[in-house]
C-alpha positions in Angstrom: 118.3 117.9 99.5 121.7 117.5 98.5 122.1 116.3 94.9 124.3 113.2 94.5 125.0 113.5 91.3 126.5 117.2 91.5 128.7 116.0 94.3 129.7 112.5 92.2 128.5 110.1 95.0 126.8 107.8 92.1 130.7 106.5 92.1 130.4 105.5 95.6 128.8 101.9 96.9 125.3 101.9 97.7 125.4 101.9 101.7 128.2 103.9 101.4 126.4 106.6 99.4 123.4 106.4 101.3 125.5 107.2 105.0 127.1 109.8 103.6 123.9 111.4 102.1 121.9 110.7 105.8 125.0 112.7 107.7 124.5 115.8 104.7 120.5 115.8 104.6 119.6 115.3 108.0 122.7 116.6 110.4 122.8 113.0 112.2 125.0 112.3 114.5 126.8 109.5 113.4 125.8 107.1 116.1 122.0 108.5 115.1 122.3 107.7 111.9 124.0 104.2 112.6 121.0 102.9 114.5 118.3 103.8 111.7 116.5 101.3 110.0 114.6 100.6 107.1 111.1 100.9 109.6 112.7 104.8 110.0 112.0 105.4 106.1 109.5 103.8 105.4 107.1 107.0 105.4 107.1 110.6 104.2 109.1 111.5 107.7 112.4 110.5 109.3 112.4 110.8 112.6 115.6 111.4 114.0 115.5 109.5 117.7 118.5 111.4 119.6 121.6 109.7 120.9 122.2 112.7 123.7 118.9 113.2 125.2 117.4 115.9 123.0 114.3 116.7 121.9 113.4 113.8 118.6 112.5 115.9 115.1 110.9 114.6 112.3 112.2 115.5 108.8 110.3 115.0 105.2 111.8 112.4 102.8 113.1 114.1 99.7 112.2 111.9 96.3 115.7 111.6 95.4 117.1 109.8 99.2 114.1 108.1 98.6 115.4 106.8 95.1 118.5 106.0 97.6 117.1 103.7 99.9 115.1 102.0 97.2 118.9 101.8 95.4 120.0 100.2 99.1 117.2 97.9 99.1 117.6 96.5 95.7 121.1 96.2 96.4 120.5 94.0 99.6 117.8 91.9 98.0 120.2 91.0 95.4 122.7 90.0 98.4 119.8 87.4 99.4 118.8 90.3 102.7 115.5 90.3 103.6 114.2 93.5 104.2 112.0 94.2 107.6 111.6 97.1 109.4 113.8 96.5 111.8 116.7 95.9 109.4 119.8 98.6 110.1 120.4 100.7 107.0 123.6 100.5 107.6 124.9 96.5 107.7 127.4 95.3 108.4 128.8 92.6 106.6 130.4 90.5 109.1 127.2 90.6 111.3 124.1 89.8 110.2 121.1 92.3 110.9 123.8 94.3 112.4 125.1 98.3 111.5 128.5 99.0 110.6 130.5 100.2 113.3 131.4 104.0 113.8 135.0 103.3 113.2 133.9 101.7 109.4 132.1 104.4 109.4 134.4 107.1 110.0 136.9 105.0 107.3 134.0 105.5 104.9 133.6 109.0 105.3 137.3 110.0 105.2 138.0 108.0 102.0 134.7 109.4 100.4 136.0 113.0 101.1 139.4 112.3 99.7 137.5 110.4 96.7 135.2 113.8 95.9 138.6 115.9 96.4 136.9 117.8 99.6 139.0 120.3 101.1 139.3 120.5 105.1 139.3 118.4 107.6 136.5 115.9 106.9 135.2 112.9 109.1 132.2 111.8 110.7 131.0 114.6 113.1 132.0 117.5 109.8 128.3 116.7 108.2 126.4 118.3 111.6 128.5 121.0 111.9 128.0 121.6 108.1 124.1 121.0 108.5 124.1 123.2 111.5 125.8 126.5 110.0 123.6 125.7 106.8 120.0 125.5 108.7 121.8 128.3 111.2 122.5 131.0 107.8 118.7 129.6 106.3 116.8 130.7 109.3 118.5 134.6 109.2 120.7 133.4 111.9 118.2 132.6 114.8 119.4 130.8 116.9 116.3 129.5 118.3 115.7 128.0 115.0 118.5 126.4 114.7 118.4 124.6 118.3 115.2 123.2 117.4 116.3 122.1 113.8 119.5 120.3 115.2 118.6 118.6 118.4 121.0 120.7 120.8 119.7 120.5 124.0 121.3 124.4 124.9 121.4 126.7 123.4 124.8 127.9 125.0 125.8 124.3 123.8 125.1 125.5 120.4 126.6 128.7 120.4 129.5 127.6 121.3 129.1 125.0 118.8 128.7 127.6 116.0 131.7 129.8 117.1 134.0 127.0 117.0 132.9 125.2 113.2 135.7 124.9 111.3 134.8 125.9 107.3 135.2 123.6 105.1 134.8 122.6 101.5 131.6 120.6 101.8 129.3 123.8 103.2 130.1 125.3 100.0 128.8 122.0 98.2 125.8 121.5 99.7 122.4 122.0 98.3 119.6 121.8 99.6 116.2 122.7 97.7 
């Protein structure tokens, strides 16, 4: 799990905080992390329900993005949100029981990156490819692995995906235990 506090994302707003540590922990694709809900965490396993077709992978709930959500759910309750399962994660707050868009979230992730002073070209698809090179160097470089862990459909596709990850920054800062 990535430790928020070594990163400095206890600065950030609670939603905020808690898109940004779903991209890093889990490898979303934005649009995959913009349609989860508060049913999606309610157990010991996030199940990741792909936007492209591939395979769906469950992934355990570390204590502290627990702490997180509980943070998001305090923070909503004291908005006068009542939280269901079906409640986005991610609300927006000109729509009610509806997620941010992915342009809001893009803005997010751009201004958090120049916030924590993150060198390289950050935005909303830069978490994956940091997840996937991560998970790709933890499993000794198999590739096989690493299709599995993050949802490519090919592994050509991922391959290709690998060879053309730009380094940046945030692969250095992540931490997972």
């Amino acid at each position: 799990m990535i430790n928020r506090h070594e990163l400095g994302l206890n600065e950030l707003g609670v939603r905020d905080r808690l898109l940004f540590l779903t991209c890093l922990t889990y490898g979303t694709r934005i649009s995959e992390a913009l349609t989860l809900t508060f049913g999606d965490v309610e157990g010991e396993v996030l199940y990741i329900n792909s936007q492209k077709g591939s395979e769906n992978i469950g992934f355990p709930i570390p204590d502290e993005y627990k702490r997180s959500i509980d943070d998001l759910e305090e923070w909503y309750r004291d908005k006068g949100i009542k939280i269901t399962s079906d409640l986005p994660l991610f609300l927006s707050q000109k729509g009610k029981n509806k997620s941010i868009t992915r342009q809001l979230a893009s803005t997010v992730i751009k201004k958090t990156a120049k916030r924590l002073n993150l060198q390289g070209r950050v935005n909303t698809h830069s978490f994956r490819k940091c997840f996937v090179s991560k998970i790709y160097e933890m499993t000794g470089y198999d590739i096989a692995k690493t299709k599995t862990y993050s949802r490519h459909k090919s592994l050509v596709n991922l391959d290709y995906y690998l060879r053309t990850t730009e380094k940046v920054d945030l692969v250095e800062r992540l931490h997972w235990c």
